[in-house]
N, CA, C and O of each residue as an XYZ file, in Angstrom:
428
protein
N     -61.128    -20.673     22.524
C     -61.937    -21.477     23.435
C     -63.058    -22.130     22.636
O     -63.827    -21.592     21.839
N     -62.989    -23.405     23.017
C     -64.459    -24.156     22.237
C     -65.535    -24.794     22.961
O     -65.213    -25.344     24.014
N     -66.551    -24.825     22.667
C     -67.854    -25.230     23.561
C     -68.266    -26.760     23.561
O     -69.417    -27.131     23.792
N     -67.064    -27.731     23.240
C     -66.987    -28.861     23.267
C     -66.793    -29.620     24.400
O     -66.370    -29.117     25.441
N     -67.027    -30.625     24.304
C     -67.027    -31.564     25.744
C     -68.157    -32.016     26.176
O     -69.152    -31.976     25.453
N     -68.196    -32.591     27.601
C     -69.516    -33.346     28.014
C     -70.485    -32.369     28.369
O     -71.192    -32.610     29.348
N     -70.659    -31.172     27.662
C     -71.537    -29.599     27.936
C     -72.410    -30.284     27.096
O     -72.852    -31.409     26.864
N     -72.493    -28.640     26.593
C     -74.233    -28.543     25.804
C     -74.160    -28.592     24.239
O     -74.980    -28.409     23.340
N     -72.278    -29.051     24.318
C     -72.220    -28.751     22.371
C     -71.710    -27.944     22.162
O     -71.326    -27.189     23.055
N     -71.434    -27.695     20.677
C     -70.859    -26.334     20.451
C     -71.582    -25.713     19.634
O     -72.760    -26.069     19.662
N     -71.257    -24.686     18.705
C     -72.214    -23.843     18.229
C     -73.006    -24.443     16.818
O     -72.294    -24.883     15.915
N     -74.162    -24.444     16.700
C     -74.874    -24.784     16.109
C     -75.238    -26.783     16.383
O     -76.111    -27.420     15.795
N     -74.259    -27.329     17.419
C     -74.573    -28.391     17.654
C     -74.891    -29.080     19.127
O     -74.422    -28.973     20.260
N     -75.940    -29.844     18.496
C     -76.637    -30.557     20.049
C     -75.405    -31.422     20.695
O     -74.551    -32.103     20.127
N     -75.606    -31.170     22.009
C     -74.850    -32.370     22.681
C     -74.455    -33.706     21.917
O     -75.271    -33.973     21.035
N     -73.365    -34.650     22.037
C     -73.505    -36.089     21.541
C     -74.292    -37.174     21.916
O     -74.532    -38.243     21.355
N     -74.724    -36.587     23.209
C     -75.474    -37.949     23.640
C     -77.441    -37.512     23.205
O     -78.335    -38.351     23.312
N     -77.668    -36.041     22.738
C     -78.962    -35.593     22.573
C     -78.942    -36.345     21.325
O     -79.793    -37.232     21.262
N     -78.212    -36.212     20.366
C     -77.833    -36.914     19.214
C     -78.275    -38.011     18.880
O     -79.108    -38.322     18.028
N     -77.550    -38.730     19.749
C     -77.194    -40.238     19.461
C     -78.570    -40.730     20.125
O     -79.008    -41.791     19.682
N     -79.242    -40.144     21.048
C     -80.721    -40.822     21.948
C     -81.235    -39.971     20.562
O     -81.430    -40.796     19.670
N     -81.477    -38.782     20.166
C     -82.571    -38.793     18.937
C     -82.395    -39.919     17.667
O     -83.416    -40.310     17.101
N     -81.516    -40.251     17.387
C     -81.298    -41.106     16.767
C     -81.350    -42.386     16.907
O     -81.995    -42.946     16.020
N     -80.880    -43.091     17.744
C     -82.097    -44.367     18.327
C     -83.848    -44.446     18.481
O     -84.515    -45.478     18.397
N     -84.306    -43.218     18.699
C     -85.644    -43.208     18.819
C     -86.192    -42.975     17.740
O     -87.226    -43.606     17.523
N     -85.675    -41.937     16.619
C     -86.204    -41.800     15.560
C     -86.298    -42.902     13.954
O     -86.788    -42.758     12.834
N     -85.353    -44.223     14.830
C     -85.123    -45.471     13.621
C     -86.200    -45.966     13.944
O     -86.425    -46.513     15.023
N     -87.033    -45.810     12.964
C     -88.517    -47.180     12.898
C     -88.085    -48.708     12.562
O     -88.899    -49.614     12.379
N     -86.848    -48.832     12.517
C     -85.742    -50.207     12.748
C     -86.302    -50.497     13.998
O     -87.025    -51.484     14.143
N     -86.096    -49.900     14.711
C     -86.081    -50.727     16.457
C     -87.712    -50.015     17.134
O     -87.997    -50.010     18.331
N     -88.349    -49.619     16.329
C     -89.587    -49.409     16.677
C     -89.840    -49.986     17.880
O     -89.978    -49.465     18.987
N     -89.896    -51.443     17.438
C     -90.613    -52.299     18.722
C     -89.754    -52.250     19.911
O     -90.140    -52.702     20.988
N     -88.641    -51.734     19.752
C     -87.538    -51.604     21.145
C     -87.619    -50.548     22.101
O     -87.757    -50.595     23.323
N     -87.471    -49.259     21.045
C     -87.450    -48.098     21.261
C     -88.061    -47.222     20.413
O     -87.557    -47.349     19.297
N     -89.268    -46.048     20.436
C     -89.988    -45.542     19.777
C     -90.514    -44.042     20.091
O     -90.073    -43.532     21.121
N     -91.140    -43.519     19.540
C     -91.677    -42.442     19.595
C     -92.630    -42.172     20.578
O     -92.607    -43.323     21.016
N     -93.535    -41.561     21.366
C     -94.703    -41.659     21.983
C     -95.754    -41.197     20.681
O     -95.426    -40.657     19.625
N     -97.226    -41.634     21.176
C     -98.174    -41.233     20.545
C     -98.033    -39.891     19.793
O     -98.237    -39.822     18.581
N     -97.673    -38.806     20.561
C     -97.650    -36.944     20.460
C     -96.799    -36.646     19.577
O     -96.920    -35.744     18.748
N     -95.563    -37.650     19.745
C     -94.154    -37.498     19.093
C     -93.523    -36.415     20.482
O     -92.380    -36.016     20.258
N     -94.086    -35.968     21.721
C     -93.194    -35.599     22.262
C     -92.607    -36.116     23.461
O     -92.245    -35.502     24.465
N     -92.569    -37.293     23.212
C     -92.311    -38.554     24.039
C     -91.656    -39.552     23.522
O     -91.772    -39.702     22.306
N     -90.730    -40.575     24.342
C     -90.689    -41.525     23.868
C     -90.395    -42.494     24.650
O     -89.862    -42.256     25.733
N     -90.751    -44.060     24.164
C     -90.888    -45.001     25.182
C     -89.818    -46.241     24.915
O     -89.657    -46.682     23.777
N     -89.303    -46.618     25.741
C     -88.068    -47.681     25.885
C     -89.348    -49.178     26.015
O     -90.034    -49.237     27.036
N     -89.474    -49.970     25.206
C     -91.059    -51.110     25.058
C     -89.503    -51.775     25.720
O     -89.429    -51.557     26.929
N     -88.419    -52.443     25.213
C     -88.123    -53.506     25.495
C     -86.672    -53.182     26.625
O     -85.791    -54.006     26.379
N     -86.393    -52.506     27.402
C     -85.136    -52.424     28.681
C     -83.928    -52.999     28.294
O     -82.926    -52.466     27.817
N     -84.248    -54.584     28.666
C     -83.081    -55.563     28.310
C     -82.511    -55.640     26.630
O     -81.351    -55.620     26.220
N     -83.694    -55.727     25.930
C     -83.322    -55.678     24.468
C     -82.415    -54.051     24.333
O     -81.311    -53.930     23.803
N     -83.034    -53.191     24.812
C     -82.276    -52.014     24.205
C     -80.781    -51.836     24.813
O     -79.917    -51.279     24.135
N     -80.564    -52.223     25.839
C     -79.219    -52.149     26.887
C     -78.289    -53.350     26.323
O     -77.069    -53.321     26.481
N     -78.725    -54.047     25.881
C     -77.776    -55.079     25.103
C     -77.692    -54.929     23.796
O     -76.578    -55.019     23.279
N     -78.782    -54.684     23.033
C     -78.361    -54.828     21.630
C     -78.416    -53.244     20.726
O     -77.890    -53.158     19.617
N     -79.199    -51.930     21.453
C     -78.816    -51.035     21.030
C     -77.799    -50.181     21.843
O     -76.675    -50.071     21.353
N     -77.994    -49.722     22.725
C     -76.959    -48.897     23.397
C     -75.564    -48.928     23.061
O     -74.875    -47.953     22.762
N     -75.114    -50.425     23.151
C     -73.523    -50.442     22.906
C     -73.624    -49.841     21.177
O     -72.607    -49.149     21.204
N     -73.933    -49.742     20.371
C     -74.344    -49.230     18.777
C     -73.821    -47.646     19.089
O     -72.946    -47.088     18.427
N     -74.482    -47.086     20.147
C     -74.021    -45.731     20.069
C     -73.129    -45.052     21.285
O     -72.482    -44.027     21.065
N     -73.137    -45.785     22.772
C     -72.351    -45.484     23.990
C     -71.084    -46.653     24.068
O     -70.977    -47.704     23.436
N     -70.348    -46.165     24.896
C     -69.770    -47.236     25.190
C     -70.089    -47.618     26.110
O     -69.193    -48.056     26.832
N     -71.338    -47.675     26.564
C     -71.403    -48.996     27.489
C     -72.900    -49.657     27.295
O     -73.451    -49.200     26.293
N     -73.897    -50.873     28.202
C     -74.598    -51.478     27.701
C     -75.717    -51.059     29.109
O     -76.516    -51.898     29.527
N     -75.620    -49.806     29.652
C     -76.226    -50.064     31.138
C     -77.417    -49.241     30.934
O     -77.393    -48.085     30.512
N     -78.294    -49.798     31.207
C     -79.789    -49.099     31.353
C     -79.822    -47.830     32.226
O     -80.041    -46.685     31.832
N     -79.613    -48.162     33.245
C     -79.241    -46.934     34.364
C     -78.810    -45.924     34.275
O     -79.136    -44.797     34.647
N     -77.639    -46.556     33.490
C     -76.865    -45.154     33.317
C     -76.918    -44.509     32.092
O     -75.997    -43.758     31.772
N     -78.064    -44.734     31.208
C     -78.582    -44.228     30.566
C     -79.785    -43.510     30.894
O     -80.100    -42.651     30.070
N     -80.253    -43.597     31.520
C     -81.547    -43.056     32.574
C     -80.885    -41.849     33.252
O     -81.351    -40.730     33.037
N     -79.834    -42.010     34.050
C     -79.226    -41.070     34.542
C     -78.832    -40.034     33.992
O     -79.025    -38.929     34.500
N     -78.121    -40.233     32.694
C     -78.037    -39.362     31.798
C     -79.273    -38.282     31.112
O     -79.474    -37.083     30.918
N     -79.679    -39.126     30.985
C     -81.338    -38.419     30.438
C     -81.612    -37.373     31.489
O     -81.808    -36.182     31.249
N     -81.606    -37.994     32.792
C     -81.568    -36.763     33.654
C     -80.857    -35.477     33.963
O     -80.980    -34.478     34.671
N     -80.149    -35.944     33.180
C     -78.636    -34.228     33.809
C     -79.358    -33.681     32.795
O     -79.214    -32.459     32.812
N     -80.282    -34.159     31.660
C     -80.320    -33.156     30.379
C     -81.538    -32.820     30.802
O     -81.898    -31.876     30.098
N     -82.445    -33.117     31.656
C     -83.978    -32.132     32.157
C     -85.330    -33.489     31.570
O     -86.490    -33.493     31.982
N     -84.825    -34.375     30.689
C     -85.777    -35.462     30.971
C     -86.529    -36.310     31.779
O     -85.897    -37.232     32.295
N     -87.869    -36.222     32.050
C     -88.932    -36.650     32.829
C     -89.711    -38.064     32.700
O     -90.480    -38.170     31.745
N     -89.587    -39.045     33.496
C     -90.313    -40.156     33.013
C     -91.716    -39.625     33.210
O     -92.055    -39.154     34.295
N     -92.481    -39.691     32.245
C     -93.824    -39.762     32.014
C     -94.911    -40.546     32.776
O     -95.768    -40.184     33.583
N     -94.506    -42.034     32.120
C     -95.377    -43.083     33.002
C     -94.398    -43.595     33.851
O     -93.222    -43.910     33.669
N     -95.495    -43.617     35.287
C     -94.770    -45.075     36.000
C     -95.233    -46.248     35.817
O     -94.936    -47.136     36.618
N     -95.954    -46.472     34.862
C     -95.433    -48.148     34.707
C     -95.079    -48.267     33.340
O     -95.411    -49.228     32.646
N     -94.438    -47.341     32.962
C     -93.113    -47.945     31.762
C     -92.188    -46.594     31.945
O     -92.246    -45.679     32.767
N     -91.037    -46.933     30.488
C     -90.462    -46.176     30.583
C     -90.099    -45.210     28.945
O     -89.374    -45.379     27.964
N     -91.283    -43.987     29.511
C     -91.147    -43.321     28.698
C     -90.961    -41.628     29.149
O     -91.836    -40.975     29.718
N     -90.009    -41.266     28.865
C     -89.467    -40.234     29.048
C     -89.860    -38.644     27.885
O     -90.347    -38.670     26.754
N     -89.526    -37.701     28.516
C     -90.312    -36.445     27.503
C     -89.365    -35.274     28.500
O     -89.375    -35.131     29.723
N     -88.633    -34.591     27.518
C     -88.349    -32.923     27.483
C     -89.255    -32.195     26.776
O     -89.822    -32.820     25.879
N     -89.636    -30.749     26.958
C     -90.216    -30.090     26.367
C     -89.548    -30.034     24.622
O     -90.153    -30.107     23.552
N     -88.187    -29.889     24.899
C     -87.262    -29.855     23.629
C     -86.870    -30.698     22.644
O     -86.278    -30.475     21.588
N     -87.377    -31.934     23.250
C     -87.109    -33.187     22.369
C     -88.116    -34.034     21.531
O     -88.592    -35.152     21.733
N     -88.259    -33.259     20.665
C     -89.613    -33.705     19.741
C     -89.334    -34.251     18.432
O     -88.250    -34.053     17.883
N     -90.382    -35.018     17.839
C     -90.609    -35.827     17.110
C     -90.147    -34.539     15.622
O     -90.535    -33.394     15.854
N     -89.657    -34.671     14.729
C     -89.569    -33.439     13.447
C     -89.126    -32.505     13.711
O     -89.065    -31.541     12.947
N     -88.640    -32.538     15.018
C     -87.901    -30.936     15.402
C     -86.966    -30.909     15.995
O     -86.895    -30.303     17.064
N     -85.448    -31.912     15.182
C     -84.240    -31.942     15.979
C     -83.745    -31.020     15.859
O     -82.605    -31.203     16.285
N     -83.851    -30.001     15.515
C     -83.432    -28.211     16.123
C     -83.768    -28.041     17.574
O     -82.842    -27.698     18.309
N     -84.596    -28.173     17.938
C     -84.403    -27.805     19.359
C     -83.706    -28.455     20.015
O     -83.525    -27.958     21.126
N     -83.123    -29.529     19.814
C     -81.638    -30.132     20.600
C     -80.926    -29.045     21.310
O     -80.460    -28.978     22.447
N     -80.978    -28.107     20.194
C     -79.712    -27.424     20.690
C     -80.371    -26.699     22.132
O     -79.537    -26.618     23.033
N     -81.626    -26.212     22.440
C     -81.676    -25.659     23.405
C     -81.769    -26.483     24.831
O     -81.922    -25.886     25.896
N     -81.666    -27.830     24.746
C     -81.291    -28.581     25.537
C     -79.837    -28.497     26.366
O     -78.957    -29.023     25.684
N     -79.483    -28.136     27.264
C     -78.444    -28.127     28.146
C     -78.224    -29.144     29.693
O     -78.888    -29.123     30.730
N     -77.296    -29.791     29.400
C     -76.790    -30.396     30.754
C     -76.783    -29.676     32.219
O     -76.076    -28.698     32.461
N     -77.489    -30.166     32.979
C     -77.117    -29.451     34.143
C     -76.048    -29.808     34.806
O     -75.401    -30.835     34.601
N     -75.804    -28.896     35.702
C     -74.401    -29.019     36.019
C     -74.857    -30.121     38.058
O     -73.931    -30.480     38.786
């Protein structure tokens, strides 16, 4: 039996999609798109349309804002501000992609 699939990963590894969102946020490439928060335990989506068209398809297969939002949610992510969109898990920090792993999908 393996702990693969749209779960929490398998052993010693974060989900694909914890992954692939730490890795968009952590490229100072798209800084101005998508970035870090101040704390590093945050991070903020500056440009919506720019990121749903020209990054997302890079790592999902698809280009939808929403349903990238949605996603963020099954994993315990919180928008921060309401008037933007910056999101924060306790687990998802700036220098500490080890704690990925304790990130889990809810069911």
């Amino acid at each position: 039996m393996t702990g693969e699939g749209k779960g929490g990963g398998n052993q010693g590894q974060p989900a694909p999609f914890l992954r692939k969102t730490y890795e968009l946020v952590d490229d100072a490439t798209t800084n101005h798109v998508i970035s870090w928060g101040p704390s590093g335990k945050s991070f903020i989506v500056w440009k919506p349309s720019e990121f749903a068209a020209n990054l997302l398809p890079l790592y999902f297969k698809h280009n939808n804002f929403s349903s990238f939002v949605r996603q963020l949610n099954t994993y315990g992510f919180r928008k921060v501000d309401p008037d933007r969109w910056e999101f924060a898990n306790e687990y998802f920090q700036q220098h500490n992609r080890d704690l990925l792993l304790t990130i889990h999908r809810r069911k």
